[in-house]
ZABAGU-254944 format. One record per residue: residue number from 1; residue in three letters; x, y, z of N, C-alpha, C in turn. Coordinates in Angstrom, 3 decimals. Layout:
{vexmar NUM; marti Ala; n_xx X; n_yy Y; n_zz Z; ca_xx X; ca_yy Y; ca_zz Z; c_xx X; c_yy Y; c_zz Z}
...
***
This chain:
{vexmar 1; marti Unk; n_xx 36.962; n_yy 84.194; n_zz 15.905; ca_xx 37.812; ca_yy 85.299; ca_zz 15.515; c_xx 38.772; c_yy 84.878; c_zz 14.398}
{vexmar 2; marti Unk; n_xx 39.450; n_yy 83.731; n_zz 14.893; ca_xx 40.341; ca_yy 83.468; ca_zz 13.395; c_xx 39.548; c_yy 82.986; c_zz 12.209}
{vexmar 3; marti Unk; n_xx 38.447; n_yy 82.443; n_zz 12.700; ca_xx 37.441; ca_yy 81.658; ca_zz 11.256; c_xx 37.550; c_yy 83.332; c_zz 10.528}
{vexmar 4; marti Unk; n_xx 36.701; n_yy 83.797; n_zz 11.190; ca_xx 36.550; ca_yy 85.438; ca_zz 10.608; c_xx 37.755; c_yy 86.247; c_zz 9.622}
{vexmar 5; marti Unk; n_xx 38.774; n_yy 86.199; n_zz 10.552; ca_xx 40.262; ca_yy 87.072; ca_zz 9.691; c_xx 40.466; c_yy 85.542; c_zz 8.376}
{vexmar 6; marti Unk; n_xx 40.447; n_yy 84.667; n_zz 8.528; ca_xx 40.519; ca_yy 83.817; ca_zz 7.423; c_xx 39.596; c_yy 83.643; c_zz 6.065}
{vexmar 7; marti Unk; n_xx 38.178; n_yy 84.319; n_zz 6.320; ca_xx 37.662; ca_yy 84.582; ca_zz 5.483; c_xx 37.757; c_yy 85.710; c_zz 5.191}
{vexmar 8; marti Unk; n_xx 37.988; n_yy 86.528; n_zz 5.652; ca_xx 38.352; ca_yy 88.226; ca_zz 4.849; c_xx 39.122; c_yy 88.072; c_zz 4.222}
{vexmar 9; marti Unk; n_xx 40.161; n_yy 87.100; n_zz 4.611; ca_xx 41.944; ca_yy 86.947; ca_zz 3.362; c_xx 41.301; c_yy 86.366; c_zz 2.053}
{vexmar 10; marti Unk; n_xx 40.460; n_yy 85.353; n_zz 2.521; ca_xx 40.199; ca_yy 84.597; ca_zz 1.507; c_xx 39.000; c_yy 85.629; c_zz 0.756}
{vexmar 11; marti Unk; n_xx 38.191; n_yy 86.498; n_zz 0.691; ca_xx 37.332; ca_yy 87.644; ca_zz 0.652; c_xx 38.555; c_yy 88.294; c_zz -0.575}
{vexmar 12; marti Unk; n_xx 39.354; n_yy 88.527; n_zz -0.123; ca_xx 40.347; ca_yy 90.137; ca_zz -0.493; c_xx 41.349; c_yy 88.887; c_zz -1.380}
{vexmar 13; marti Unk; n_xx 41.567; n_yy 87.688; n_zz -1.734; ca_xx 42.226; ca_yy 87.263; ca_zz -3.025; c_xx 41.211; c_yy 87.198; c_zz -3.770}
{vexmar 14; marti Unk; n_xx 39.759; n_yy 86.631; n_zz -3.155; ca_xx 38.641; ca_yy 86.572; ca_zz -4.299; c_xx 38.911; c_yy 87.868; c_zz -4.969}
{vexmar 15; marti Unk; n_xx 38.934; n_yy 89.023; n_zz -4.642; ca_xx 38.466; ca_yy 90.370; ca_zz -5.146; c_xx 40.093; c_yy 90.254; c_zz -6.074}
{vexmar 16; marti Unk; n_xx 40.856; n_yy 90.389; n_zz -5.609; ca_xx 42.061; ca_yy 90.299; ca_zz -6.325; c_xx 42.244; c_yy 89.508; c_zz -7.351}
{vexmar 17; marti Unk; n_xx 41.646; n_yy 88.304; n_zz -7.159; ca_xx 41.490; ca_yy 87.263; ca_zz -8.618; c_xx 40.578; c_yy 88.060; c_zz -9.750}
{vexmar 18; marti Unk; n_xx 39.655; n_yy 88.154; n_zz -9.266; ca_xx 38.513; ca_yy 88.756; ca_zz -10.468; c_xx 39.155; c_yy 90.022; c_zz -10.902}
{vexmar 19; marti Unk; n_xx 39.612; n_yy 90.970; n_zz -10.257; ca_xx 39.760; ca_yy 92.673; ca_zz -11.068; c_xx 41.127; c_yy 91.859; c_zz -11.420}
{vexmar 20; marti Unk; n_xx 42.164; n_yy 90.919; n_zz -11.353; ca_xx 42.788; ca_yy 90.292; ca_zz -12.239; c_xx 42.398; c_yy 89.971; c_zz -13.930}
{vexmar 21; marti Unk; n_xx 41.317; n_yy 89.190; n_zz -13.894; ca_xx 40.790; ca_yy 88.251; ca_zz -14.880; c_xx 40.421; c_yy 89.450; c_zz -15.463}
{vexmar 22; marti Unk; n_xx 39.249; n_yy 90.516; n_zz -14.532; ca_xx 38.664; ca_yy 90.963; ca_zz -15.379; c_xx 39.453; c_yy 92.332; c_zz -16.407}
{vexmar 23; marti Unk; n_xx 40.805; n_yy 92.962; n_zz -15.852; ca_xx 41.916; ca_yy 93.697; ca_zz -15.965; c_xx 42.702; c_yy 93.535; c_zz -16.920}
{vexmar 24; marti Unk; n_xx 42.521; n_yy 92.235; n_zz -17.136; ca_xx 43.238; ca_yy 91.011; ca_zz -18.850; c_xx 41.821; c_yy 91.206; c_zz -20.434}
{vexmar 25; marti Unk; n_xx 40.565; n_yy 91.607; n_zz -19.794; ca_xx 39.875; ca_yy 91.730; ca_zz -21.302; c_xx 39.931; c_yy 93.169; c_zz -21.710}
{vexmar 26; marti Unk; n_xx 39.778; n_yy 93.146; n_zz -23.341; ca_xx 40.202; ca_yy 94.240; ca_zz -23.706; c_xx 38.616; c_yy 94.952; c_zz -23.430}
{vexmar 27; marti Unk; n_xx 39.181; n_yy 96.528; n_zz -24.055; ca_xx 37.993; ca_yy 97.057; ca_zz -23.630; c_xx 36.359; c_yy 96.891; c_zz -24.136}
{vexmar 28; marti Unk; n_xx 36.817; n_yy 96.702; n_zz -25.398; ca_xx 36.270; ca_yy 95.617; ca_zz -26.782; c_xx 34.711; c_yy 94.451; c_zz -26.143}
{vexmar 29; marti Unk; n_xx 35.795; n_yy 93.625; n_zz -25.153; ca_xx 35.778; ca_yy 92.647; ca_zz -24.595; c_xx 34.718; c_yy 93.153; c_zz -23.247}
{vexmar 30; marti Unk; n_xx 35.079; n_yy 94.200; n_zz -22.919; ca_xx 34.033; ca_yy 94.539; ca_zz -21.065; c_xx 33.268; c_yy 95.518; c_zz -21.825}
{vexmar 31; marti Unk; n_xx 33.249; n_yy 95.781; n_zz -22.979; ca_xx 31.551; ca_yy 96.652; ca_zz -24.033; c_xx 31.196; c_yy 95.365; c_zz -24.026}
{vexmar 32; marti Unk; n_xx 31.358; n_yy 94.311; n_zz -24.647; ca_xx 30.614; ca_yy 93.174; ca_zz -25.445; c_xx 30.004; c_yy 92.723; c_zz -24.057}
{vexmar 33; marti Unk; n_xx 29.907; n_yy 92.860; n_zz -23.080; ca_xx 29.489; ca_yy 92.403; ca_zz -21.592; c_xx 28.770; c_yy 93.478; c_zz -20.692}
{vexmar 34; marti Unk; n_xx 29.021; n_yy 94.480; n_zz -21.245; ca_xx 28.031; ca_yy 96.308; ca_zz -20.552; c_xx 29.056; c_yy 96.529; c_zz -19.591}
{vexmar 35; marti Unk; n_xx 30.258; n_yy 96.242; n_zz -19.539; ca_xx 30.990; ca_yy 96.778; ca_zz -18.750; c_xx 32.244; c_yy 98.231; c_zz -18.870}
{vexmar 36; marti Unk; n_xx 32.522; n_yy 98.720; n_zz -18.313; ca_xx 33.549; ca_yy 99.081; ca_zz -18.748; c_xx 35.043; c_yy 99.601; c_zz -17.646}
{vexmar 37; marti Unk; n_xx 36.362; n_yy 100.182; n_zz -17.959; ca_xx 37.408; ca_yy 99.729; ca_zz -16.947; c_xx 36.936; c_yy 100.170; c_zz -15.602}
{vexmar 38; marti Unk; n_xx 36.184; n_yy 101.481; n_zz -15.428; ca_xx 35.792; ca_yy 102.100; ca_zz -13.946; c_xx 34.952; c_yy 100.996; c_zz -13.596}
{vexmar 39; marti Unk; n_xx 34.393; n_yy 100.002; n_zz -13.891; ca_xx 33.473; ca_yy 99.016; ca_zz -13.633; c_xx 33.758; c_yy 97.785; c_zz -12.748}
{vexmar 40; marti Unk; n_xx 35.238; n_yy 97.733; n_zz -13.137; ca_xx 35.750; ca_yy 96.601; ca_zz -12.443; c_xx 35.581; c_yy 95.786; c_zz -11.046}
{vexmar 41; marti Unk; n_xx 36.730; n_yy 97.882; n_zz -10.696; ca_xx 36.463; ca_yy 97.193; ca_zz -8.628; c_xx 34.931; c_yy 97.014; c_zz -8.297}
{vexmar 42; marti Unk; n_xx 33.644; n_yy 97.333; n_zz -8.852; ca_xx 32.617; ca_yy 97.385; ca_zz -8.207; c_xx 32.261; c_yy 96.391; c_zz -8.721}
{vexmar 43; marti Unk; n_xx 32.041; n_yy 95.440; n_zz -10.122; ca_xx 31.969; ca_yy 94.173; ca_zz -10.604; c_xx 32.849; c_yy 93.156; c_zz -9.673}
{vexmar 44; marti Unk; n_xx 34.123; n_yy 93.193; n_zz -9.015; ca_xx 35.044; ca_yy 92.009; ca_zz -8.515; c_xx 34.640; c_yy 91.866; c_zz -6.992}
{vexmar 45; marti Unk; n_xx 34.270; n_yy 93.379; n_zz -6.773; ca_xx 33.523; ca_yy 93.261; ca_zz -5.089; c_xx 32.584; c_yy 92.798; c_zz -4.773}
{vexmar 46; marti Unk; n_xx 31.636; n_yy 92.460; n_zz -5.940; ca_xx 30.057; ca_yy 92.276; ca_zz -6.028; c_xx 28.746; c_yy 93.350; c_zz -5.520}
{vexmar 47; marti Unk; n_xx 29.208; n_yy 94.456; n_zz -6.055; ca_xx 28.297; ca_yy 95.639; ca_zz -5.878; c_xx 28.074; c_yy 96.161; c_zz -6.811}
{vexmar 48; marti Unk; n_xx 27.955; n_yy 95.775; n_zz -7.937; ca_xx 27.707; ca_yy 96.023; ca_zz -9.423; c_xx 26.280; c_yy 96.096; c_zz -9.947}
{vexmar 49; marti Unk; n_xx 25.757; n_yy 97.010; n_zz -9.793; ca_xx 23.797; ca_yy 96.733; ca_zz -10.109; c_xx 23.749; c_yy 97.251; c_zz -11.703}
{vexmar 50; marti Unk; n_xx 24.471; n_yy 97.181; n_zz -12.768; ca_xx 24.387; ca_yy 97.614; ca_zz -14.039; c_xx 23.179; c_yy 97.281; c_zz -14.496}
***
């Protein structure tokens, strides 16, 4: 049970790090990659099938 709630925290900064990083390129920057800003949360969650 605690292994579990310790990886969800650690789960939910992963996601928070990436729509970070990815929240810092311009838009310029997530075209040059096929992305764009609505793209993010589903790119940082890993449910992104572009």
């Amino acid at each position: 049970m605690l292994l579990s709630l310790i990886r969800m925290i650690q789960a939910f900064r992963d996601y928070q790090r990436n729509v970070a990083e990815l929240s810092q390129l311009s838009d310029r920057e997530l075209a040059d990659i096929g992305l764009d800003r609505s793209d993010i949360p589903r790119v940082a969650a890993g449910n992104y099938n572009g």
